[in-house]
KOLBAGU-47792 format. One record per residue (C-alpha): x, y, z; residue in three letters. Coordinates in steps of 0.2 Angstrom, whole numbers, plus 5000, padded with zeros to 4 digits. Layout:
BEGIN
XYZALA ...
end
This chain:
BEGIN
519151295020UNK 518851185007UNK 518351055018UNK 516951165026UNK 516151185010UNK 515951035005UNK 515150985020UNK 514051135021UNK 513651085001UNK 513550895005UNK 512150935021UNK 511251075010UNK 511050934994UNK 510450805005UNK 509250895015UNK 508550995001UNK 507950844990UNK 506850734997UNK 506850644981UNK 508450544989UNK 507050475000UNK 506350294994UNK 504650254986UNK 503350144990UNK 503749984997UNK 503049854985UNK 501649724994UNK 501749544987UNK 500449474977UNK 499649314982UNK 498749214971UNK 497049124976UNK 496848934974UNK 495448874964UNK 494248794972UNK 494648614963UNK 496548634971UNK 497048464979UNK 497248584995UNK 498648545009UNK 499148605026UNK 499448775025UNK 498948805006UNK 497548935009UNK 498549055021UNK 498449235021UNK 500049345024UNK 499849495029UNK 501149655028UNK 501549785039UNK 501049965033UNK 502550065029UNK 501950215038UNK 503250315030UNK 503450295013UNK 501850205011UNK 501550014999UNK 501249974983UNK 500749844969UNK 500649814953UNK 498649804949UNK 497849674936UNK 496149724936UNK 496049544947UNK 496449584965UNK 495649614981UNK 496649704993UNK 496349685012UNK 496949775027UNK 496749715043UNK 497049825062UNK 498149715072UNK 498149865085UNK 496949765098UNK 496649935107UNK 496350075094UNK 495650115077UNK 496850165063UNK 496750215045UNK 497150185026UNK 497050255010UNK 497150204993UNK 497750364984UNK 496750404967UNK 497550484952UNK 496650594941UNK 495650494927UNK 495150554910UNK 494350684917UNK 495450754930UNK 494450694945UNK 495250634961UNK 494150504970UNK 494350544990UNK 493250404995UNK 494650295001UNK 495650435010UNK 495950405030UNK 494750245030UNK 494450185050UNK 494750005053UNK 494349965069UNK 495449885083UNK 495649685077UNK 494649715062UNK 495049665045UNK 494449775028UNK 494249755011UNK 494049794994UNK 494049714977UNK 495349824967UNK 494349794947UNK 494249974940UNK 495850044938UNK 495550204928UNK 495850344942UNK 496550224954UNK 498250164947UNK 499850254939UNK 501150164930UNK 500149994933UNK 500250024952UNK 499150064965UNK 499750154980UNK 499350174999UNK 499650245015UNK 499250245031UNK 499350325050UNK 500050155057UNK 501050015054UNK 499849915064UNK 498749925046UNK 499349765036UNK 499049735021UNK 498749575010UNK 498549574989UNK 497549454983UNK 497249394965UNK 496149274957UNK 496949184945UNK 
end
């Protein structure tokens, strides 16, 4: 009997708090070189990260970055957002919500004013794909 209950407890607690569930998955920063860099092979790629379509990315903002997202689906348009916070005011900015990238295309957006963008020093994003990727980068 006892048994029963606490697995009936066990399935109850788990699947009434979804706050078990993970957070964003943080995007690496990429620093850009100066143009004065003695540059070698391989010095000025990009990297690009997969979308996570279900918990959706994250990174720490500077004020510095410039985030790109590039459609690696060749065949269909998918979308991003970058989710806005309420700023001083209490207003949401929707601007970025559901943005289209077109099949093989690549997007982007220089992340400077972080007042309604960013919470705890992060900025956060989703999207309907994981054919999105995104790269962060900063200048230095």
């Amino acid at each position: 009997m006892f048994r029963k209950f606490a697995a009936c407890f066990l399935i109850l607690l788990f699947g009434a708090f979804p706050a078990f569930a993970a957070g964003p998955t943080a995007l690496p920063v990429q620093i850009l070189k100066l143009n004065n860099y003695a540059v070698g092979a391989g010095d000025l790629a990009i990297t690009f990260t997969a979308c996570d379509a279900t918990n959706g990315n994250s990174f720490l903002a500077s004020g510095n970055d410039v985030l790109l997202a590039k459609n690696s689906d060749g065949a269909a348009t998918h979308t991003f957002t970058v989710n806005s916070v309420p700023d001083t005011y209490g207003r949401i900015d929707t601007s970025l919500t559901g943005y289209s990238v077109a099949s093989s295309a690549v997007a982007g957006i220089q992340v400077k004013y972080l007042t309604g963008w960013q919470s705890g020093g992060k900025i956060t994003l989703a999207c309907n794909d994981a054919h999105i990727q995104f790269a962060v980068l900063r200048f230095s």
